[in-house]
C-alpha positions as CSV (number, residue, x, y, z in Angstrom):
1,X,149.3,223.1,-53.3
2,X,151.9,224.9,-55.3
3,X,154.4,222.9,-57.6
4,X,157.1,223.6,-55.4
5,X,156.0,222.6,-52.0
6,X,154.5,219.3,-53.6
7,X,158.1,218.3,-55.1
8,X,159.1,219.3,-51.6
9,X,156.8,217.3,-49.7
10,X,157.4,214.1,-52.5
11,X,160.9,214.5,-52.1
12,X,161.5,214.3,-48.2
13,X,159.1,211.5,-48.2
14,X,161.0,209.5,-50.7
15,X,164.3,210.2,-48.4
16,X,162.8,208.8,-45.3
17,X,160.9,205.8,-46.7
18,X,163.6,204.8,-49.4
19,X,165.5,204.3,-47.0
20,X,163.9,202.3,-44.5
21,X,163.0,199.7,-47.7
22,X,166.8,199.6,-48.5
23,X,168.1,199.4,-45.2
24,X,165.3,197.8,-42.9
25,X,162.5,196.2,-44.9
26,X,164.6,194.7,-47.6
27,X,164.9,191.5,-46.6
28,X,161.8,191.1,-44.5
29,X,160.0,192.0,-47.8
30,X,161.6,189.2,-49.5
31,X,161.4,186.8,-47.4
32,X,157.6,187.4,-46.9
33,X,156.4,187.3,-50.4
34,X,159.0,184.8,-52.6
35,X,157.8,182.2,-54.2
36,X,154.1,183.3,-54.8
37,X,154.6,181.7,-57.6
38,X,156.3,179.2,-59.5
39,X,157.0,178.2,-63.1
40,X,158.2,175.0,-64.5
41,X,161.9,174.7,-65.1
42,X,163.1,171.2,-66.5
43,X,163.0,167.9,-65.2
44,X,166.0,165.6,-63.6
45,X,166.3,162.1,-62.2
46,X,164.4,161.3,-59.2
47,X,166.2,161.7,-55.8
48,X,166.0,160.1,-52.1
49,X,164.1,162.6,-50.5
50,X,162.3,164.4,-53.6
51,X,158.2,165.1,-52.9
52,X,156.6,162.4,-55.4
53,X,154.0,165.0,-55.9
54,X,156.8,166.6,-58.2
55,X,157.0,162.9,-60.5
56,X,156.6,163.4,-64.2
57,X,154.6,160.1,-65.0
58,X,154.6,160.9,-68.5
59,X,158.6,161.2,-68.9
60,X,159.5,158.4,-65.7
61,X,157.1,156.3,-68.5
62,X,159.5,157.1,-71.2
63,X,162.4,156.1,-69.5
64,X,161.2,153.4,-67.4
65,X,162.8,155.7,-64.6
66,X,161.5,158.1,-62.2
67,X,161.9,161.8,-62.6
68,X,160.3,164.8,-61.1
69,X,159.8,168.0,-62.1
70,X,161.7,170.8,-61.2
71,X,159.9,174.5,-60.3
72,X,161.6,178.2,-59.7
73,X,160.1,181.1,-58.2
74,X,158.7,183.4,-60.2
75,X,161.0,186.4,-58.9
76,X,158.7,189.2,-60.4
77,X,155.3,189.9,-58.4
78,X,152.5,192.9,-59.0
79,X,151.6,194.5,-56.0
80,X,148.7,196.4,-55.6
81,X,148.0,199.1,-53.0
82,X,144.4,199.8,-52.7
83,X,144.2,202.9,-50.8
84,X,141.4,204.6,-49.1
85,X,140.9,208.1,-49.6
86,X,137.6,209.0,-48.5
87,X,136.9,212.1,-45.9
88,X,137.6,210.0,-42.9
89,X,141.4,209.8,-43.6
90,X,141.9,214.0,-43.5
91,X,142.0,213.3,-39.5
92,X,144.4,213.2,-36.8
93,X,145.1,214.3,-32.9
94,X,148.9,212.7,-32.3
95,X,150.7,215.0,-34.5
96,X,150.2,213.2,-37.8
97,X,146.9,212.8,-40.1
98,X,146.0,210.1,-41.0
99,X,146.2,210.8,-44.7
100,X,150.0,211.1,-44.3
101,X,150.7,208.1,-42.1
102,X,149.0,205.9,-45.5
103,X,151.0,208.2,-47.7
104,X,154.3,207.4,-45.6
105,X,153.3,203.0,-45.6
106,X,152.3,203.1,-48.9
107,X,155.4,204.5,-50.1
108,X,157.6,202.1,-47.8
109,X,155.8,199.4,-49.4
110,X,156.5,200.8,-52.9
111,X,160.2,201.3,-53.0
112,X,160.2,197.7,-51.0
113,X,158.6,196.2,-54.4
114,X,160.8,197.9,-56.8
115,X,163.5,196.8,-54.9
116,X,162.6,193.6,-54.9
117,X,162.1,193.7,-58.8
118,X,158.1,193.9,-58.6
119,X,155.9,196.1,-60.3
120,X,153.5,198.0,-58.3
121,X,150.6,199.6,-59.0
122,X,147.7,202.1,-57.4
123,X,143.7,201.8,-56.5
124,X,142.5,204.8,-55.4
125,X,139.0,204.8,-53.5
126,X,136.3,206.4,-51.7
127,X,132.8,205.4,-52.1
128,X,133.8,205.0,-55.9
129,X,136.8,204.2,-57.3
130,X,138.5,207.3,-57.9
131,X,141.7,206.5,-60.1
132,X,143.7,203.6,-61.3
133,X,147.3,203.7,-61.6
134,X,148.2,200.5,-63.8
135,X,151.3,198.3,-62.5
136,X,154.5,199.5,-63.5
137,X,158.5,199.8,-62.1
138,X,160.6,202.3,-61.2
139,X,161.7,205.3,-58.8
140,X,159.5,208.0,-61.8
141,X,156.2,205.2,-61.3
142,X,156.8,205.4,-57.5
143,X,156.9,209.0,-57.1
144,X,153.7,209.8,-59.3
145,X,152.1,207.3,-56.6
146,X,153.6,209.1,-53.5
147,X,152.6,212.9,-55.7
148,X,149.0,211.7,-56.1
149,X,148.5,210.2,-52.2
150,X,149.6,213.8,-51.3
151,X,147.3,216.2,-53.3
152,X,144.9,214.2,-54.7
153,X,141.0,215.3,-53.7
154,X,138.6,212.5,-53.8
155,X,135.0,213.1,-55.5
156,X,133.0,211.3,-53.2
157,X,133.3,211.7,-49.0
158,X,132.1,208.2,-48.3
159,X,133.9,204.7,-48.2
160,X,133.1,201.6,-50.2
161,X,135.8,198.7,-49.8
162,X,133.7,196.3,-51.4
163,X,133.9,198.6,-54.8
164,X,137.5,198.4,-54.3
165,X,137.5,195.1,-54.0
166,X,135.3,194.0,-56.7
167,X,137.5,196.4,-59.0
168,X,140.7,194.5,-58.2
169,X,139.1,191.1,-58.6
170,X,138.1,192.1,-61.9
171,X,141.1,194.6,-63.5
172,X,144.1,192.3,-62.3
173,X,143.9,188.9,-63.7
174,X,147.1,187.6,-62.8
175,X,147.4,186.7,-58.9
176,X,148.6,189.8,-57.1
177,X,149.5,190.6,-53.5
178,X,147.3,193.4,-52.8
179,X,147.7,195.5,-49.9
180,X,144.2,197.5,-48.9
181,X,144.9,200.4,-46.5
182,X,142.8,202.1,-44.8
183,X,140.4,202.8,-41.4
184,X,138.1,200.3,-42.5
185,X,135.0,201.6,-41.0
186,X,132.6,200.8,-43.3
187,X,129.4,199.8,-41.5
188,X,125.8,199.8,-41.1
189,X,124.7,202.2,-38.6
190,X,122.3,200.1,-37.3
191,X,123.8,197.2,-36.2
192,X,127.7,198.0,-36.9
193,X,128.0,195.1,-39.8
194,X,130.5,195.4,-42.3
195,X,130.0,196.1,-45.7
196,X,133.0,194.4,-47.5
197,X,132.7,190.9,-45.9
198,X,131.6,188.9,-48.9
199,X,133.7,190.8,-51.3
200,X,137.1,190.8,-49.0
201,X,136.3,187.1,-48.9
202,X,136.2,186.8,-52.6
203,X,139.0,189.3,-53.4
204,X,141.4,187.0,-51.0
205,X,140.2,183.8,-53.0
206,X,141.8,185.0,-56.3
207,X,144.7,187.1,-54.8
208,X,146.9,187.5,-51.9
209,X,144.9,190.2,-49.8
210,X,146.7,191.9,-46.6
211,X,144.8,194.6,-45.0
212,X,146.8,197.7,-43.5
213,X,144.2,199.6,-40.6
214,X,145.3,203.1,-39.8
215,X,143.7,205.4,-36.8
216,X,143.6,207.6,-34.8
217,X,143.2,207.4,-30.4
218,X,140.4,209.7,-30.7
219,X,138.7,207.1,-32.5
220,X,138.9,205.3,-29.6
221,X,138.1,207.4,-26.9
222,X,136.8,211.0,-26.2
223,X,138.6,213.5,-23.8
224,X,136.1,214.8,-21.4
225,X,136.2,218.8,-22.4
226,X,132.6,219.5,-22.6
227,X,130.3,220.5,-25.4
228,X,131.9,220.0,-28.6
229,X,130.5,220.3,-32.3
230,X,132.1,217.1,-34.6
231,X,131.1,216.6,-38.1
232,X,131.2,213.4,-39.5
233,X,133.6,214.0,-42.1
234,X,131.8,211.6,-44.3
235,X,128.5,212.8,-44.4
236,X,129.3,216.0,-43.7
237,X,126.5,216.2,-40.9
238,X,127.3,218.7,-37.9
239,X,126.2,217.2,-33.8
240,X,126.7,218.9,-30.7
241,X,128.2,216.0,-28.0
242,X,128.8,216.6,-24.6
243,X,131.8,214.6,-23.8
244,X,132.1,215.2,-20.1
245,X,129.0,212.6,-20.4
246,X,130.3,209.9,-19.0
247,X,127.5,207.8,-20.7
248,X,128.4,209.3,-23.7
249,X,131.9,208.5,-23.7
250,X,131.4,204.8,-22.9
251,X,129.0,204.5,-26.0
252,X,131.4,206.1,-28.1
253,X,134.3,203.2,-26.6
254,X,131.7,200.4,-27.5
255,X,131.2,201.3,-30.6
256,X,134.9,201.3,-31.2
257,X,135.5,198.1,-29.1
258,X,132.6,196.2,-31.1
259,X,133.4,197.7,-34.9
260,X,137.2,196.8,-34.2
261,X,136.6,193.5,-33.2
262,X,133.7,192.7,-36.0
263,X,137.0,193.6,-38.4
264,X,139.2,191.4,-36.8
265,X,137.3,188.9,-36.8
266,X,136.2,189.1,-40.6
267,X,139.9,189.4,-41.6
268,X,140.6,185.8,-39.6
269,X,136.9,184.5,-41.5
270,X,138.9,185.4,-44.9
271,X,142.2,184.4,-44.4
272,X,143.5,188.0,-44.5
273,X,146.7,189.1,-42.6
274,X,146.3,191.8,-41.2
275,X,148.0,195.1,-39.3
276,X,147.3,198.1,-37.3
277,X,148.6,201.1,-37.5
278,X,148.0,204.1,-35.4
279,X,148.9,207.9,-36.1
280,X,151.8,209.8,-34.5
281,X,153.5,205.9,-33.5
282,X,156.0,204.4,-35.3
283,X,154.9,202.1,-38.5
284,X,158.2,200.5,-38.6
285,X,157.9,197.7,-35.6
286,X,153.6,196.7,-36.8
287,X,155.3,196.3,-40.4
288,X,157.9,194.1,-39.9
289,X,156.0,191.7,-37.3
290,X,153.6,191.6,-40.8
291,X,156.5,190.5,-42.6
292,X,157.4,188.0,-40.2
293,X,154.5,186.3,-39.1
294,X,153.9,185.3,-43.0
């Protein structure tokens, strides 16, 4: 892509999704992820009311007088945005690719945290992980983010999460919210089992894990035109399928039904929120209920 459309491209994104963090997601935002953490203060007299969990024992015993400790929130979060860019996410049938709808969240989510005085920063994977943009502020940080989702061209086809997810466990040491987009299909073949279970549930343990799902309708069913050639854009692998099988077309719903409701269900196992996000619909309204049910 030349220079000049890529600044482009950057350029009317950052319009549309700065301001739907200023003017819409500001305060949802906040209100969702203050007070992750907290940092002593001082401590002060004991009060009617006050949580005796919050008692300093060692200075009520110097005084002979209760007090408690007294906590603030630890305004400044890292937010990570682990971000799938394997083959599968170069699709699309409603007007919009899926690549772009992930470029569009994840930069809604950006100016949100820099807004909100939090540093943000970038894992980029596939079936390895492909780049690693440390945490950082600031509108020049968030742009090289959105510049990258846009042009970048992954090394490997295939989708590991559980790479990603061991790689964030082990590069951020500080507890971080960590928002993991992507389709999530990442299976065995044989009997549609995830691959990221043990690592999402370990990833989730040490930070604050939230996974984003983006697809597509034709993931979820197949328009009966006939004999079609698909390549799994994966694997690469070329198969002739006759979609005006009707037999055919109900396999192809099961195995959506039954691998979208194995990930639901191992999101709830881990205690991860979770939101779906489908191409050529509007991001906005999934977003927010995020914000709001946490």
């Amino acid at each position: 892509m030349e220079t000049t459309d890529l600044l482009k491209k950057v350029r009317k994104i950052e319009i549309k999704t700065r301001g739907l963090s200023r003017n819409i997601f500001a305060g949802e935002y906040h209100s969702a992820f203050k007070g992750r953490g907290m940092s002593f203060s001082e401590v002060r007299e004991y009060q009617y009311g006050d949580d005796i969990r919050n008692i300093d024992w060692n200075v009520t015993a110097r005084f002979n007088h209760p007090y408690v400790k007294v906590y603030e929130e630890e305004r400044e979060l890292t937010v990570m945005l682990l971000v799938d860019v394997s083959q599968s996410r170069v699709f699309g049938t409603q007007g919009q690719l899926k690549k772009n709808l992930i470029t569009e969240i994840a930069a809604v989510l950006s100016f949100s945290a820099i807004q909100n005085n939090d540093k943000i920063g970038v894992i980029l994977f596939s079936g390895k992980i492909e780049k690693f943009i440390p945490p950082k502020k600031g509108r020049k940080h968030i742009l090289r983010i959105i510049r990258e989702l846009i042009e970048y061209s992954p090394k490997e086809p295939s989708t590991d999460i559980s790479e990603a997810l061991k790689y964030l466990t082990n590069a951020i040491k500080k507890r971080c919210t960590a928002f993991v987009i992507s389709d999530f299909y990442d299976q065995n073949p044989a009997d549609y089992s995830l691959n990221y279970e043990e690592a999402l549930r370990i990833a989730n343990k040490k930070h604050d894990v939230i996974a984003l799902q983006v697809w597509d309708r034709r993931e979820k069913e197949l328009p009966p035109v006939g004999l079609v050639k698909m390549q799994d854009a994966e694997t690469g692998e070329y198969v002739w399928v006759d979609t005006s099988s009707r037999k055919i077309r109900r396999a192809y719903h099961q195995w959506w039904e039954t691998t979208n409701q194995n990930i639901r269900t191992t999101f709830s196992q881990a205690g991860v929120d979770y939101a779906s996000f489908t191409t050529g619909e509007d991001y906005v309204r999934p977003l927010i209920g995020l914000f709001k049910r946490r």
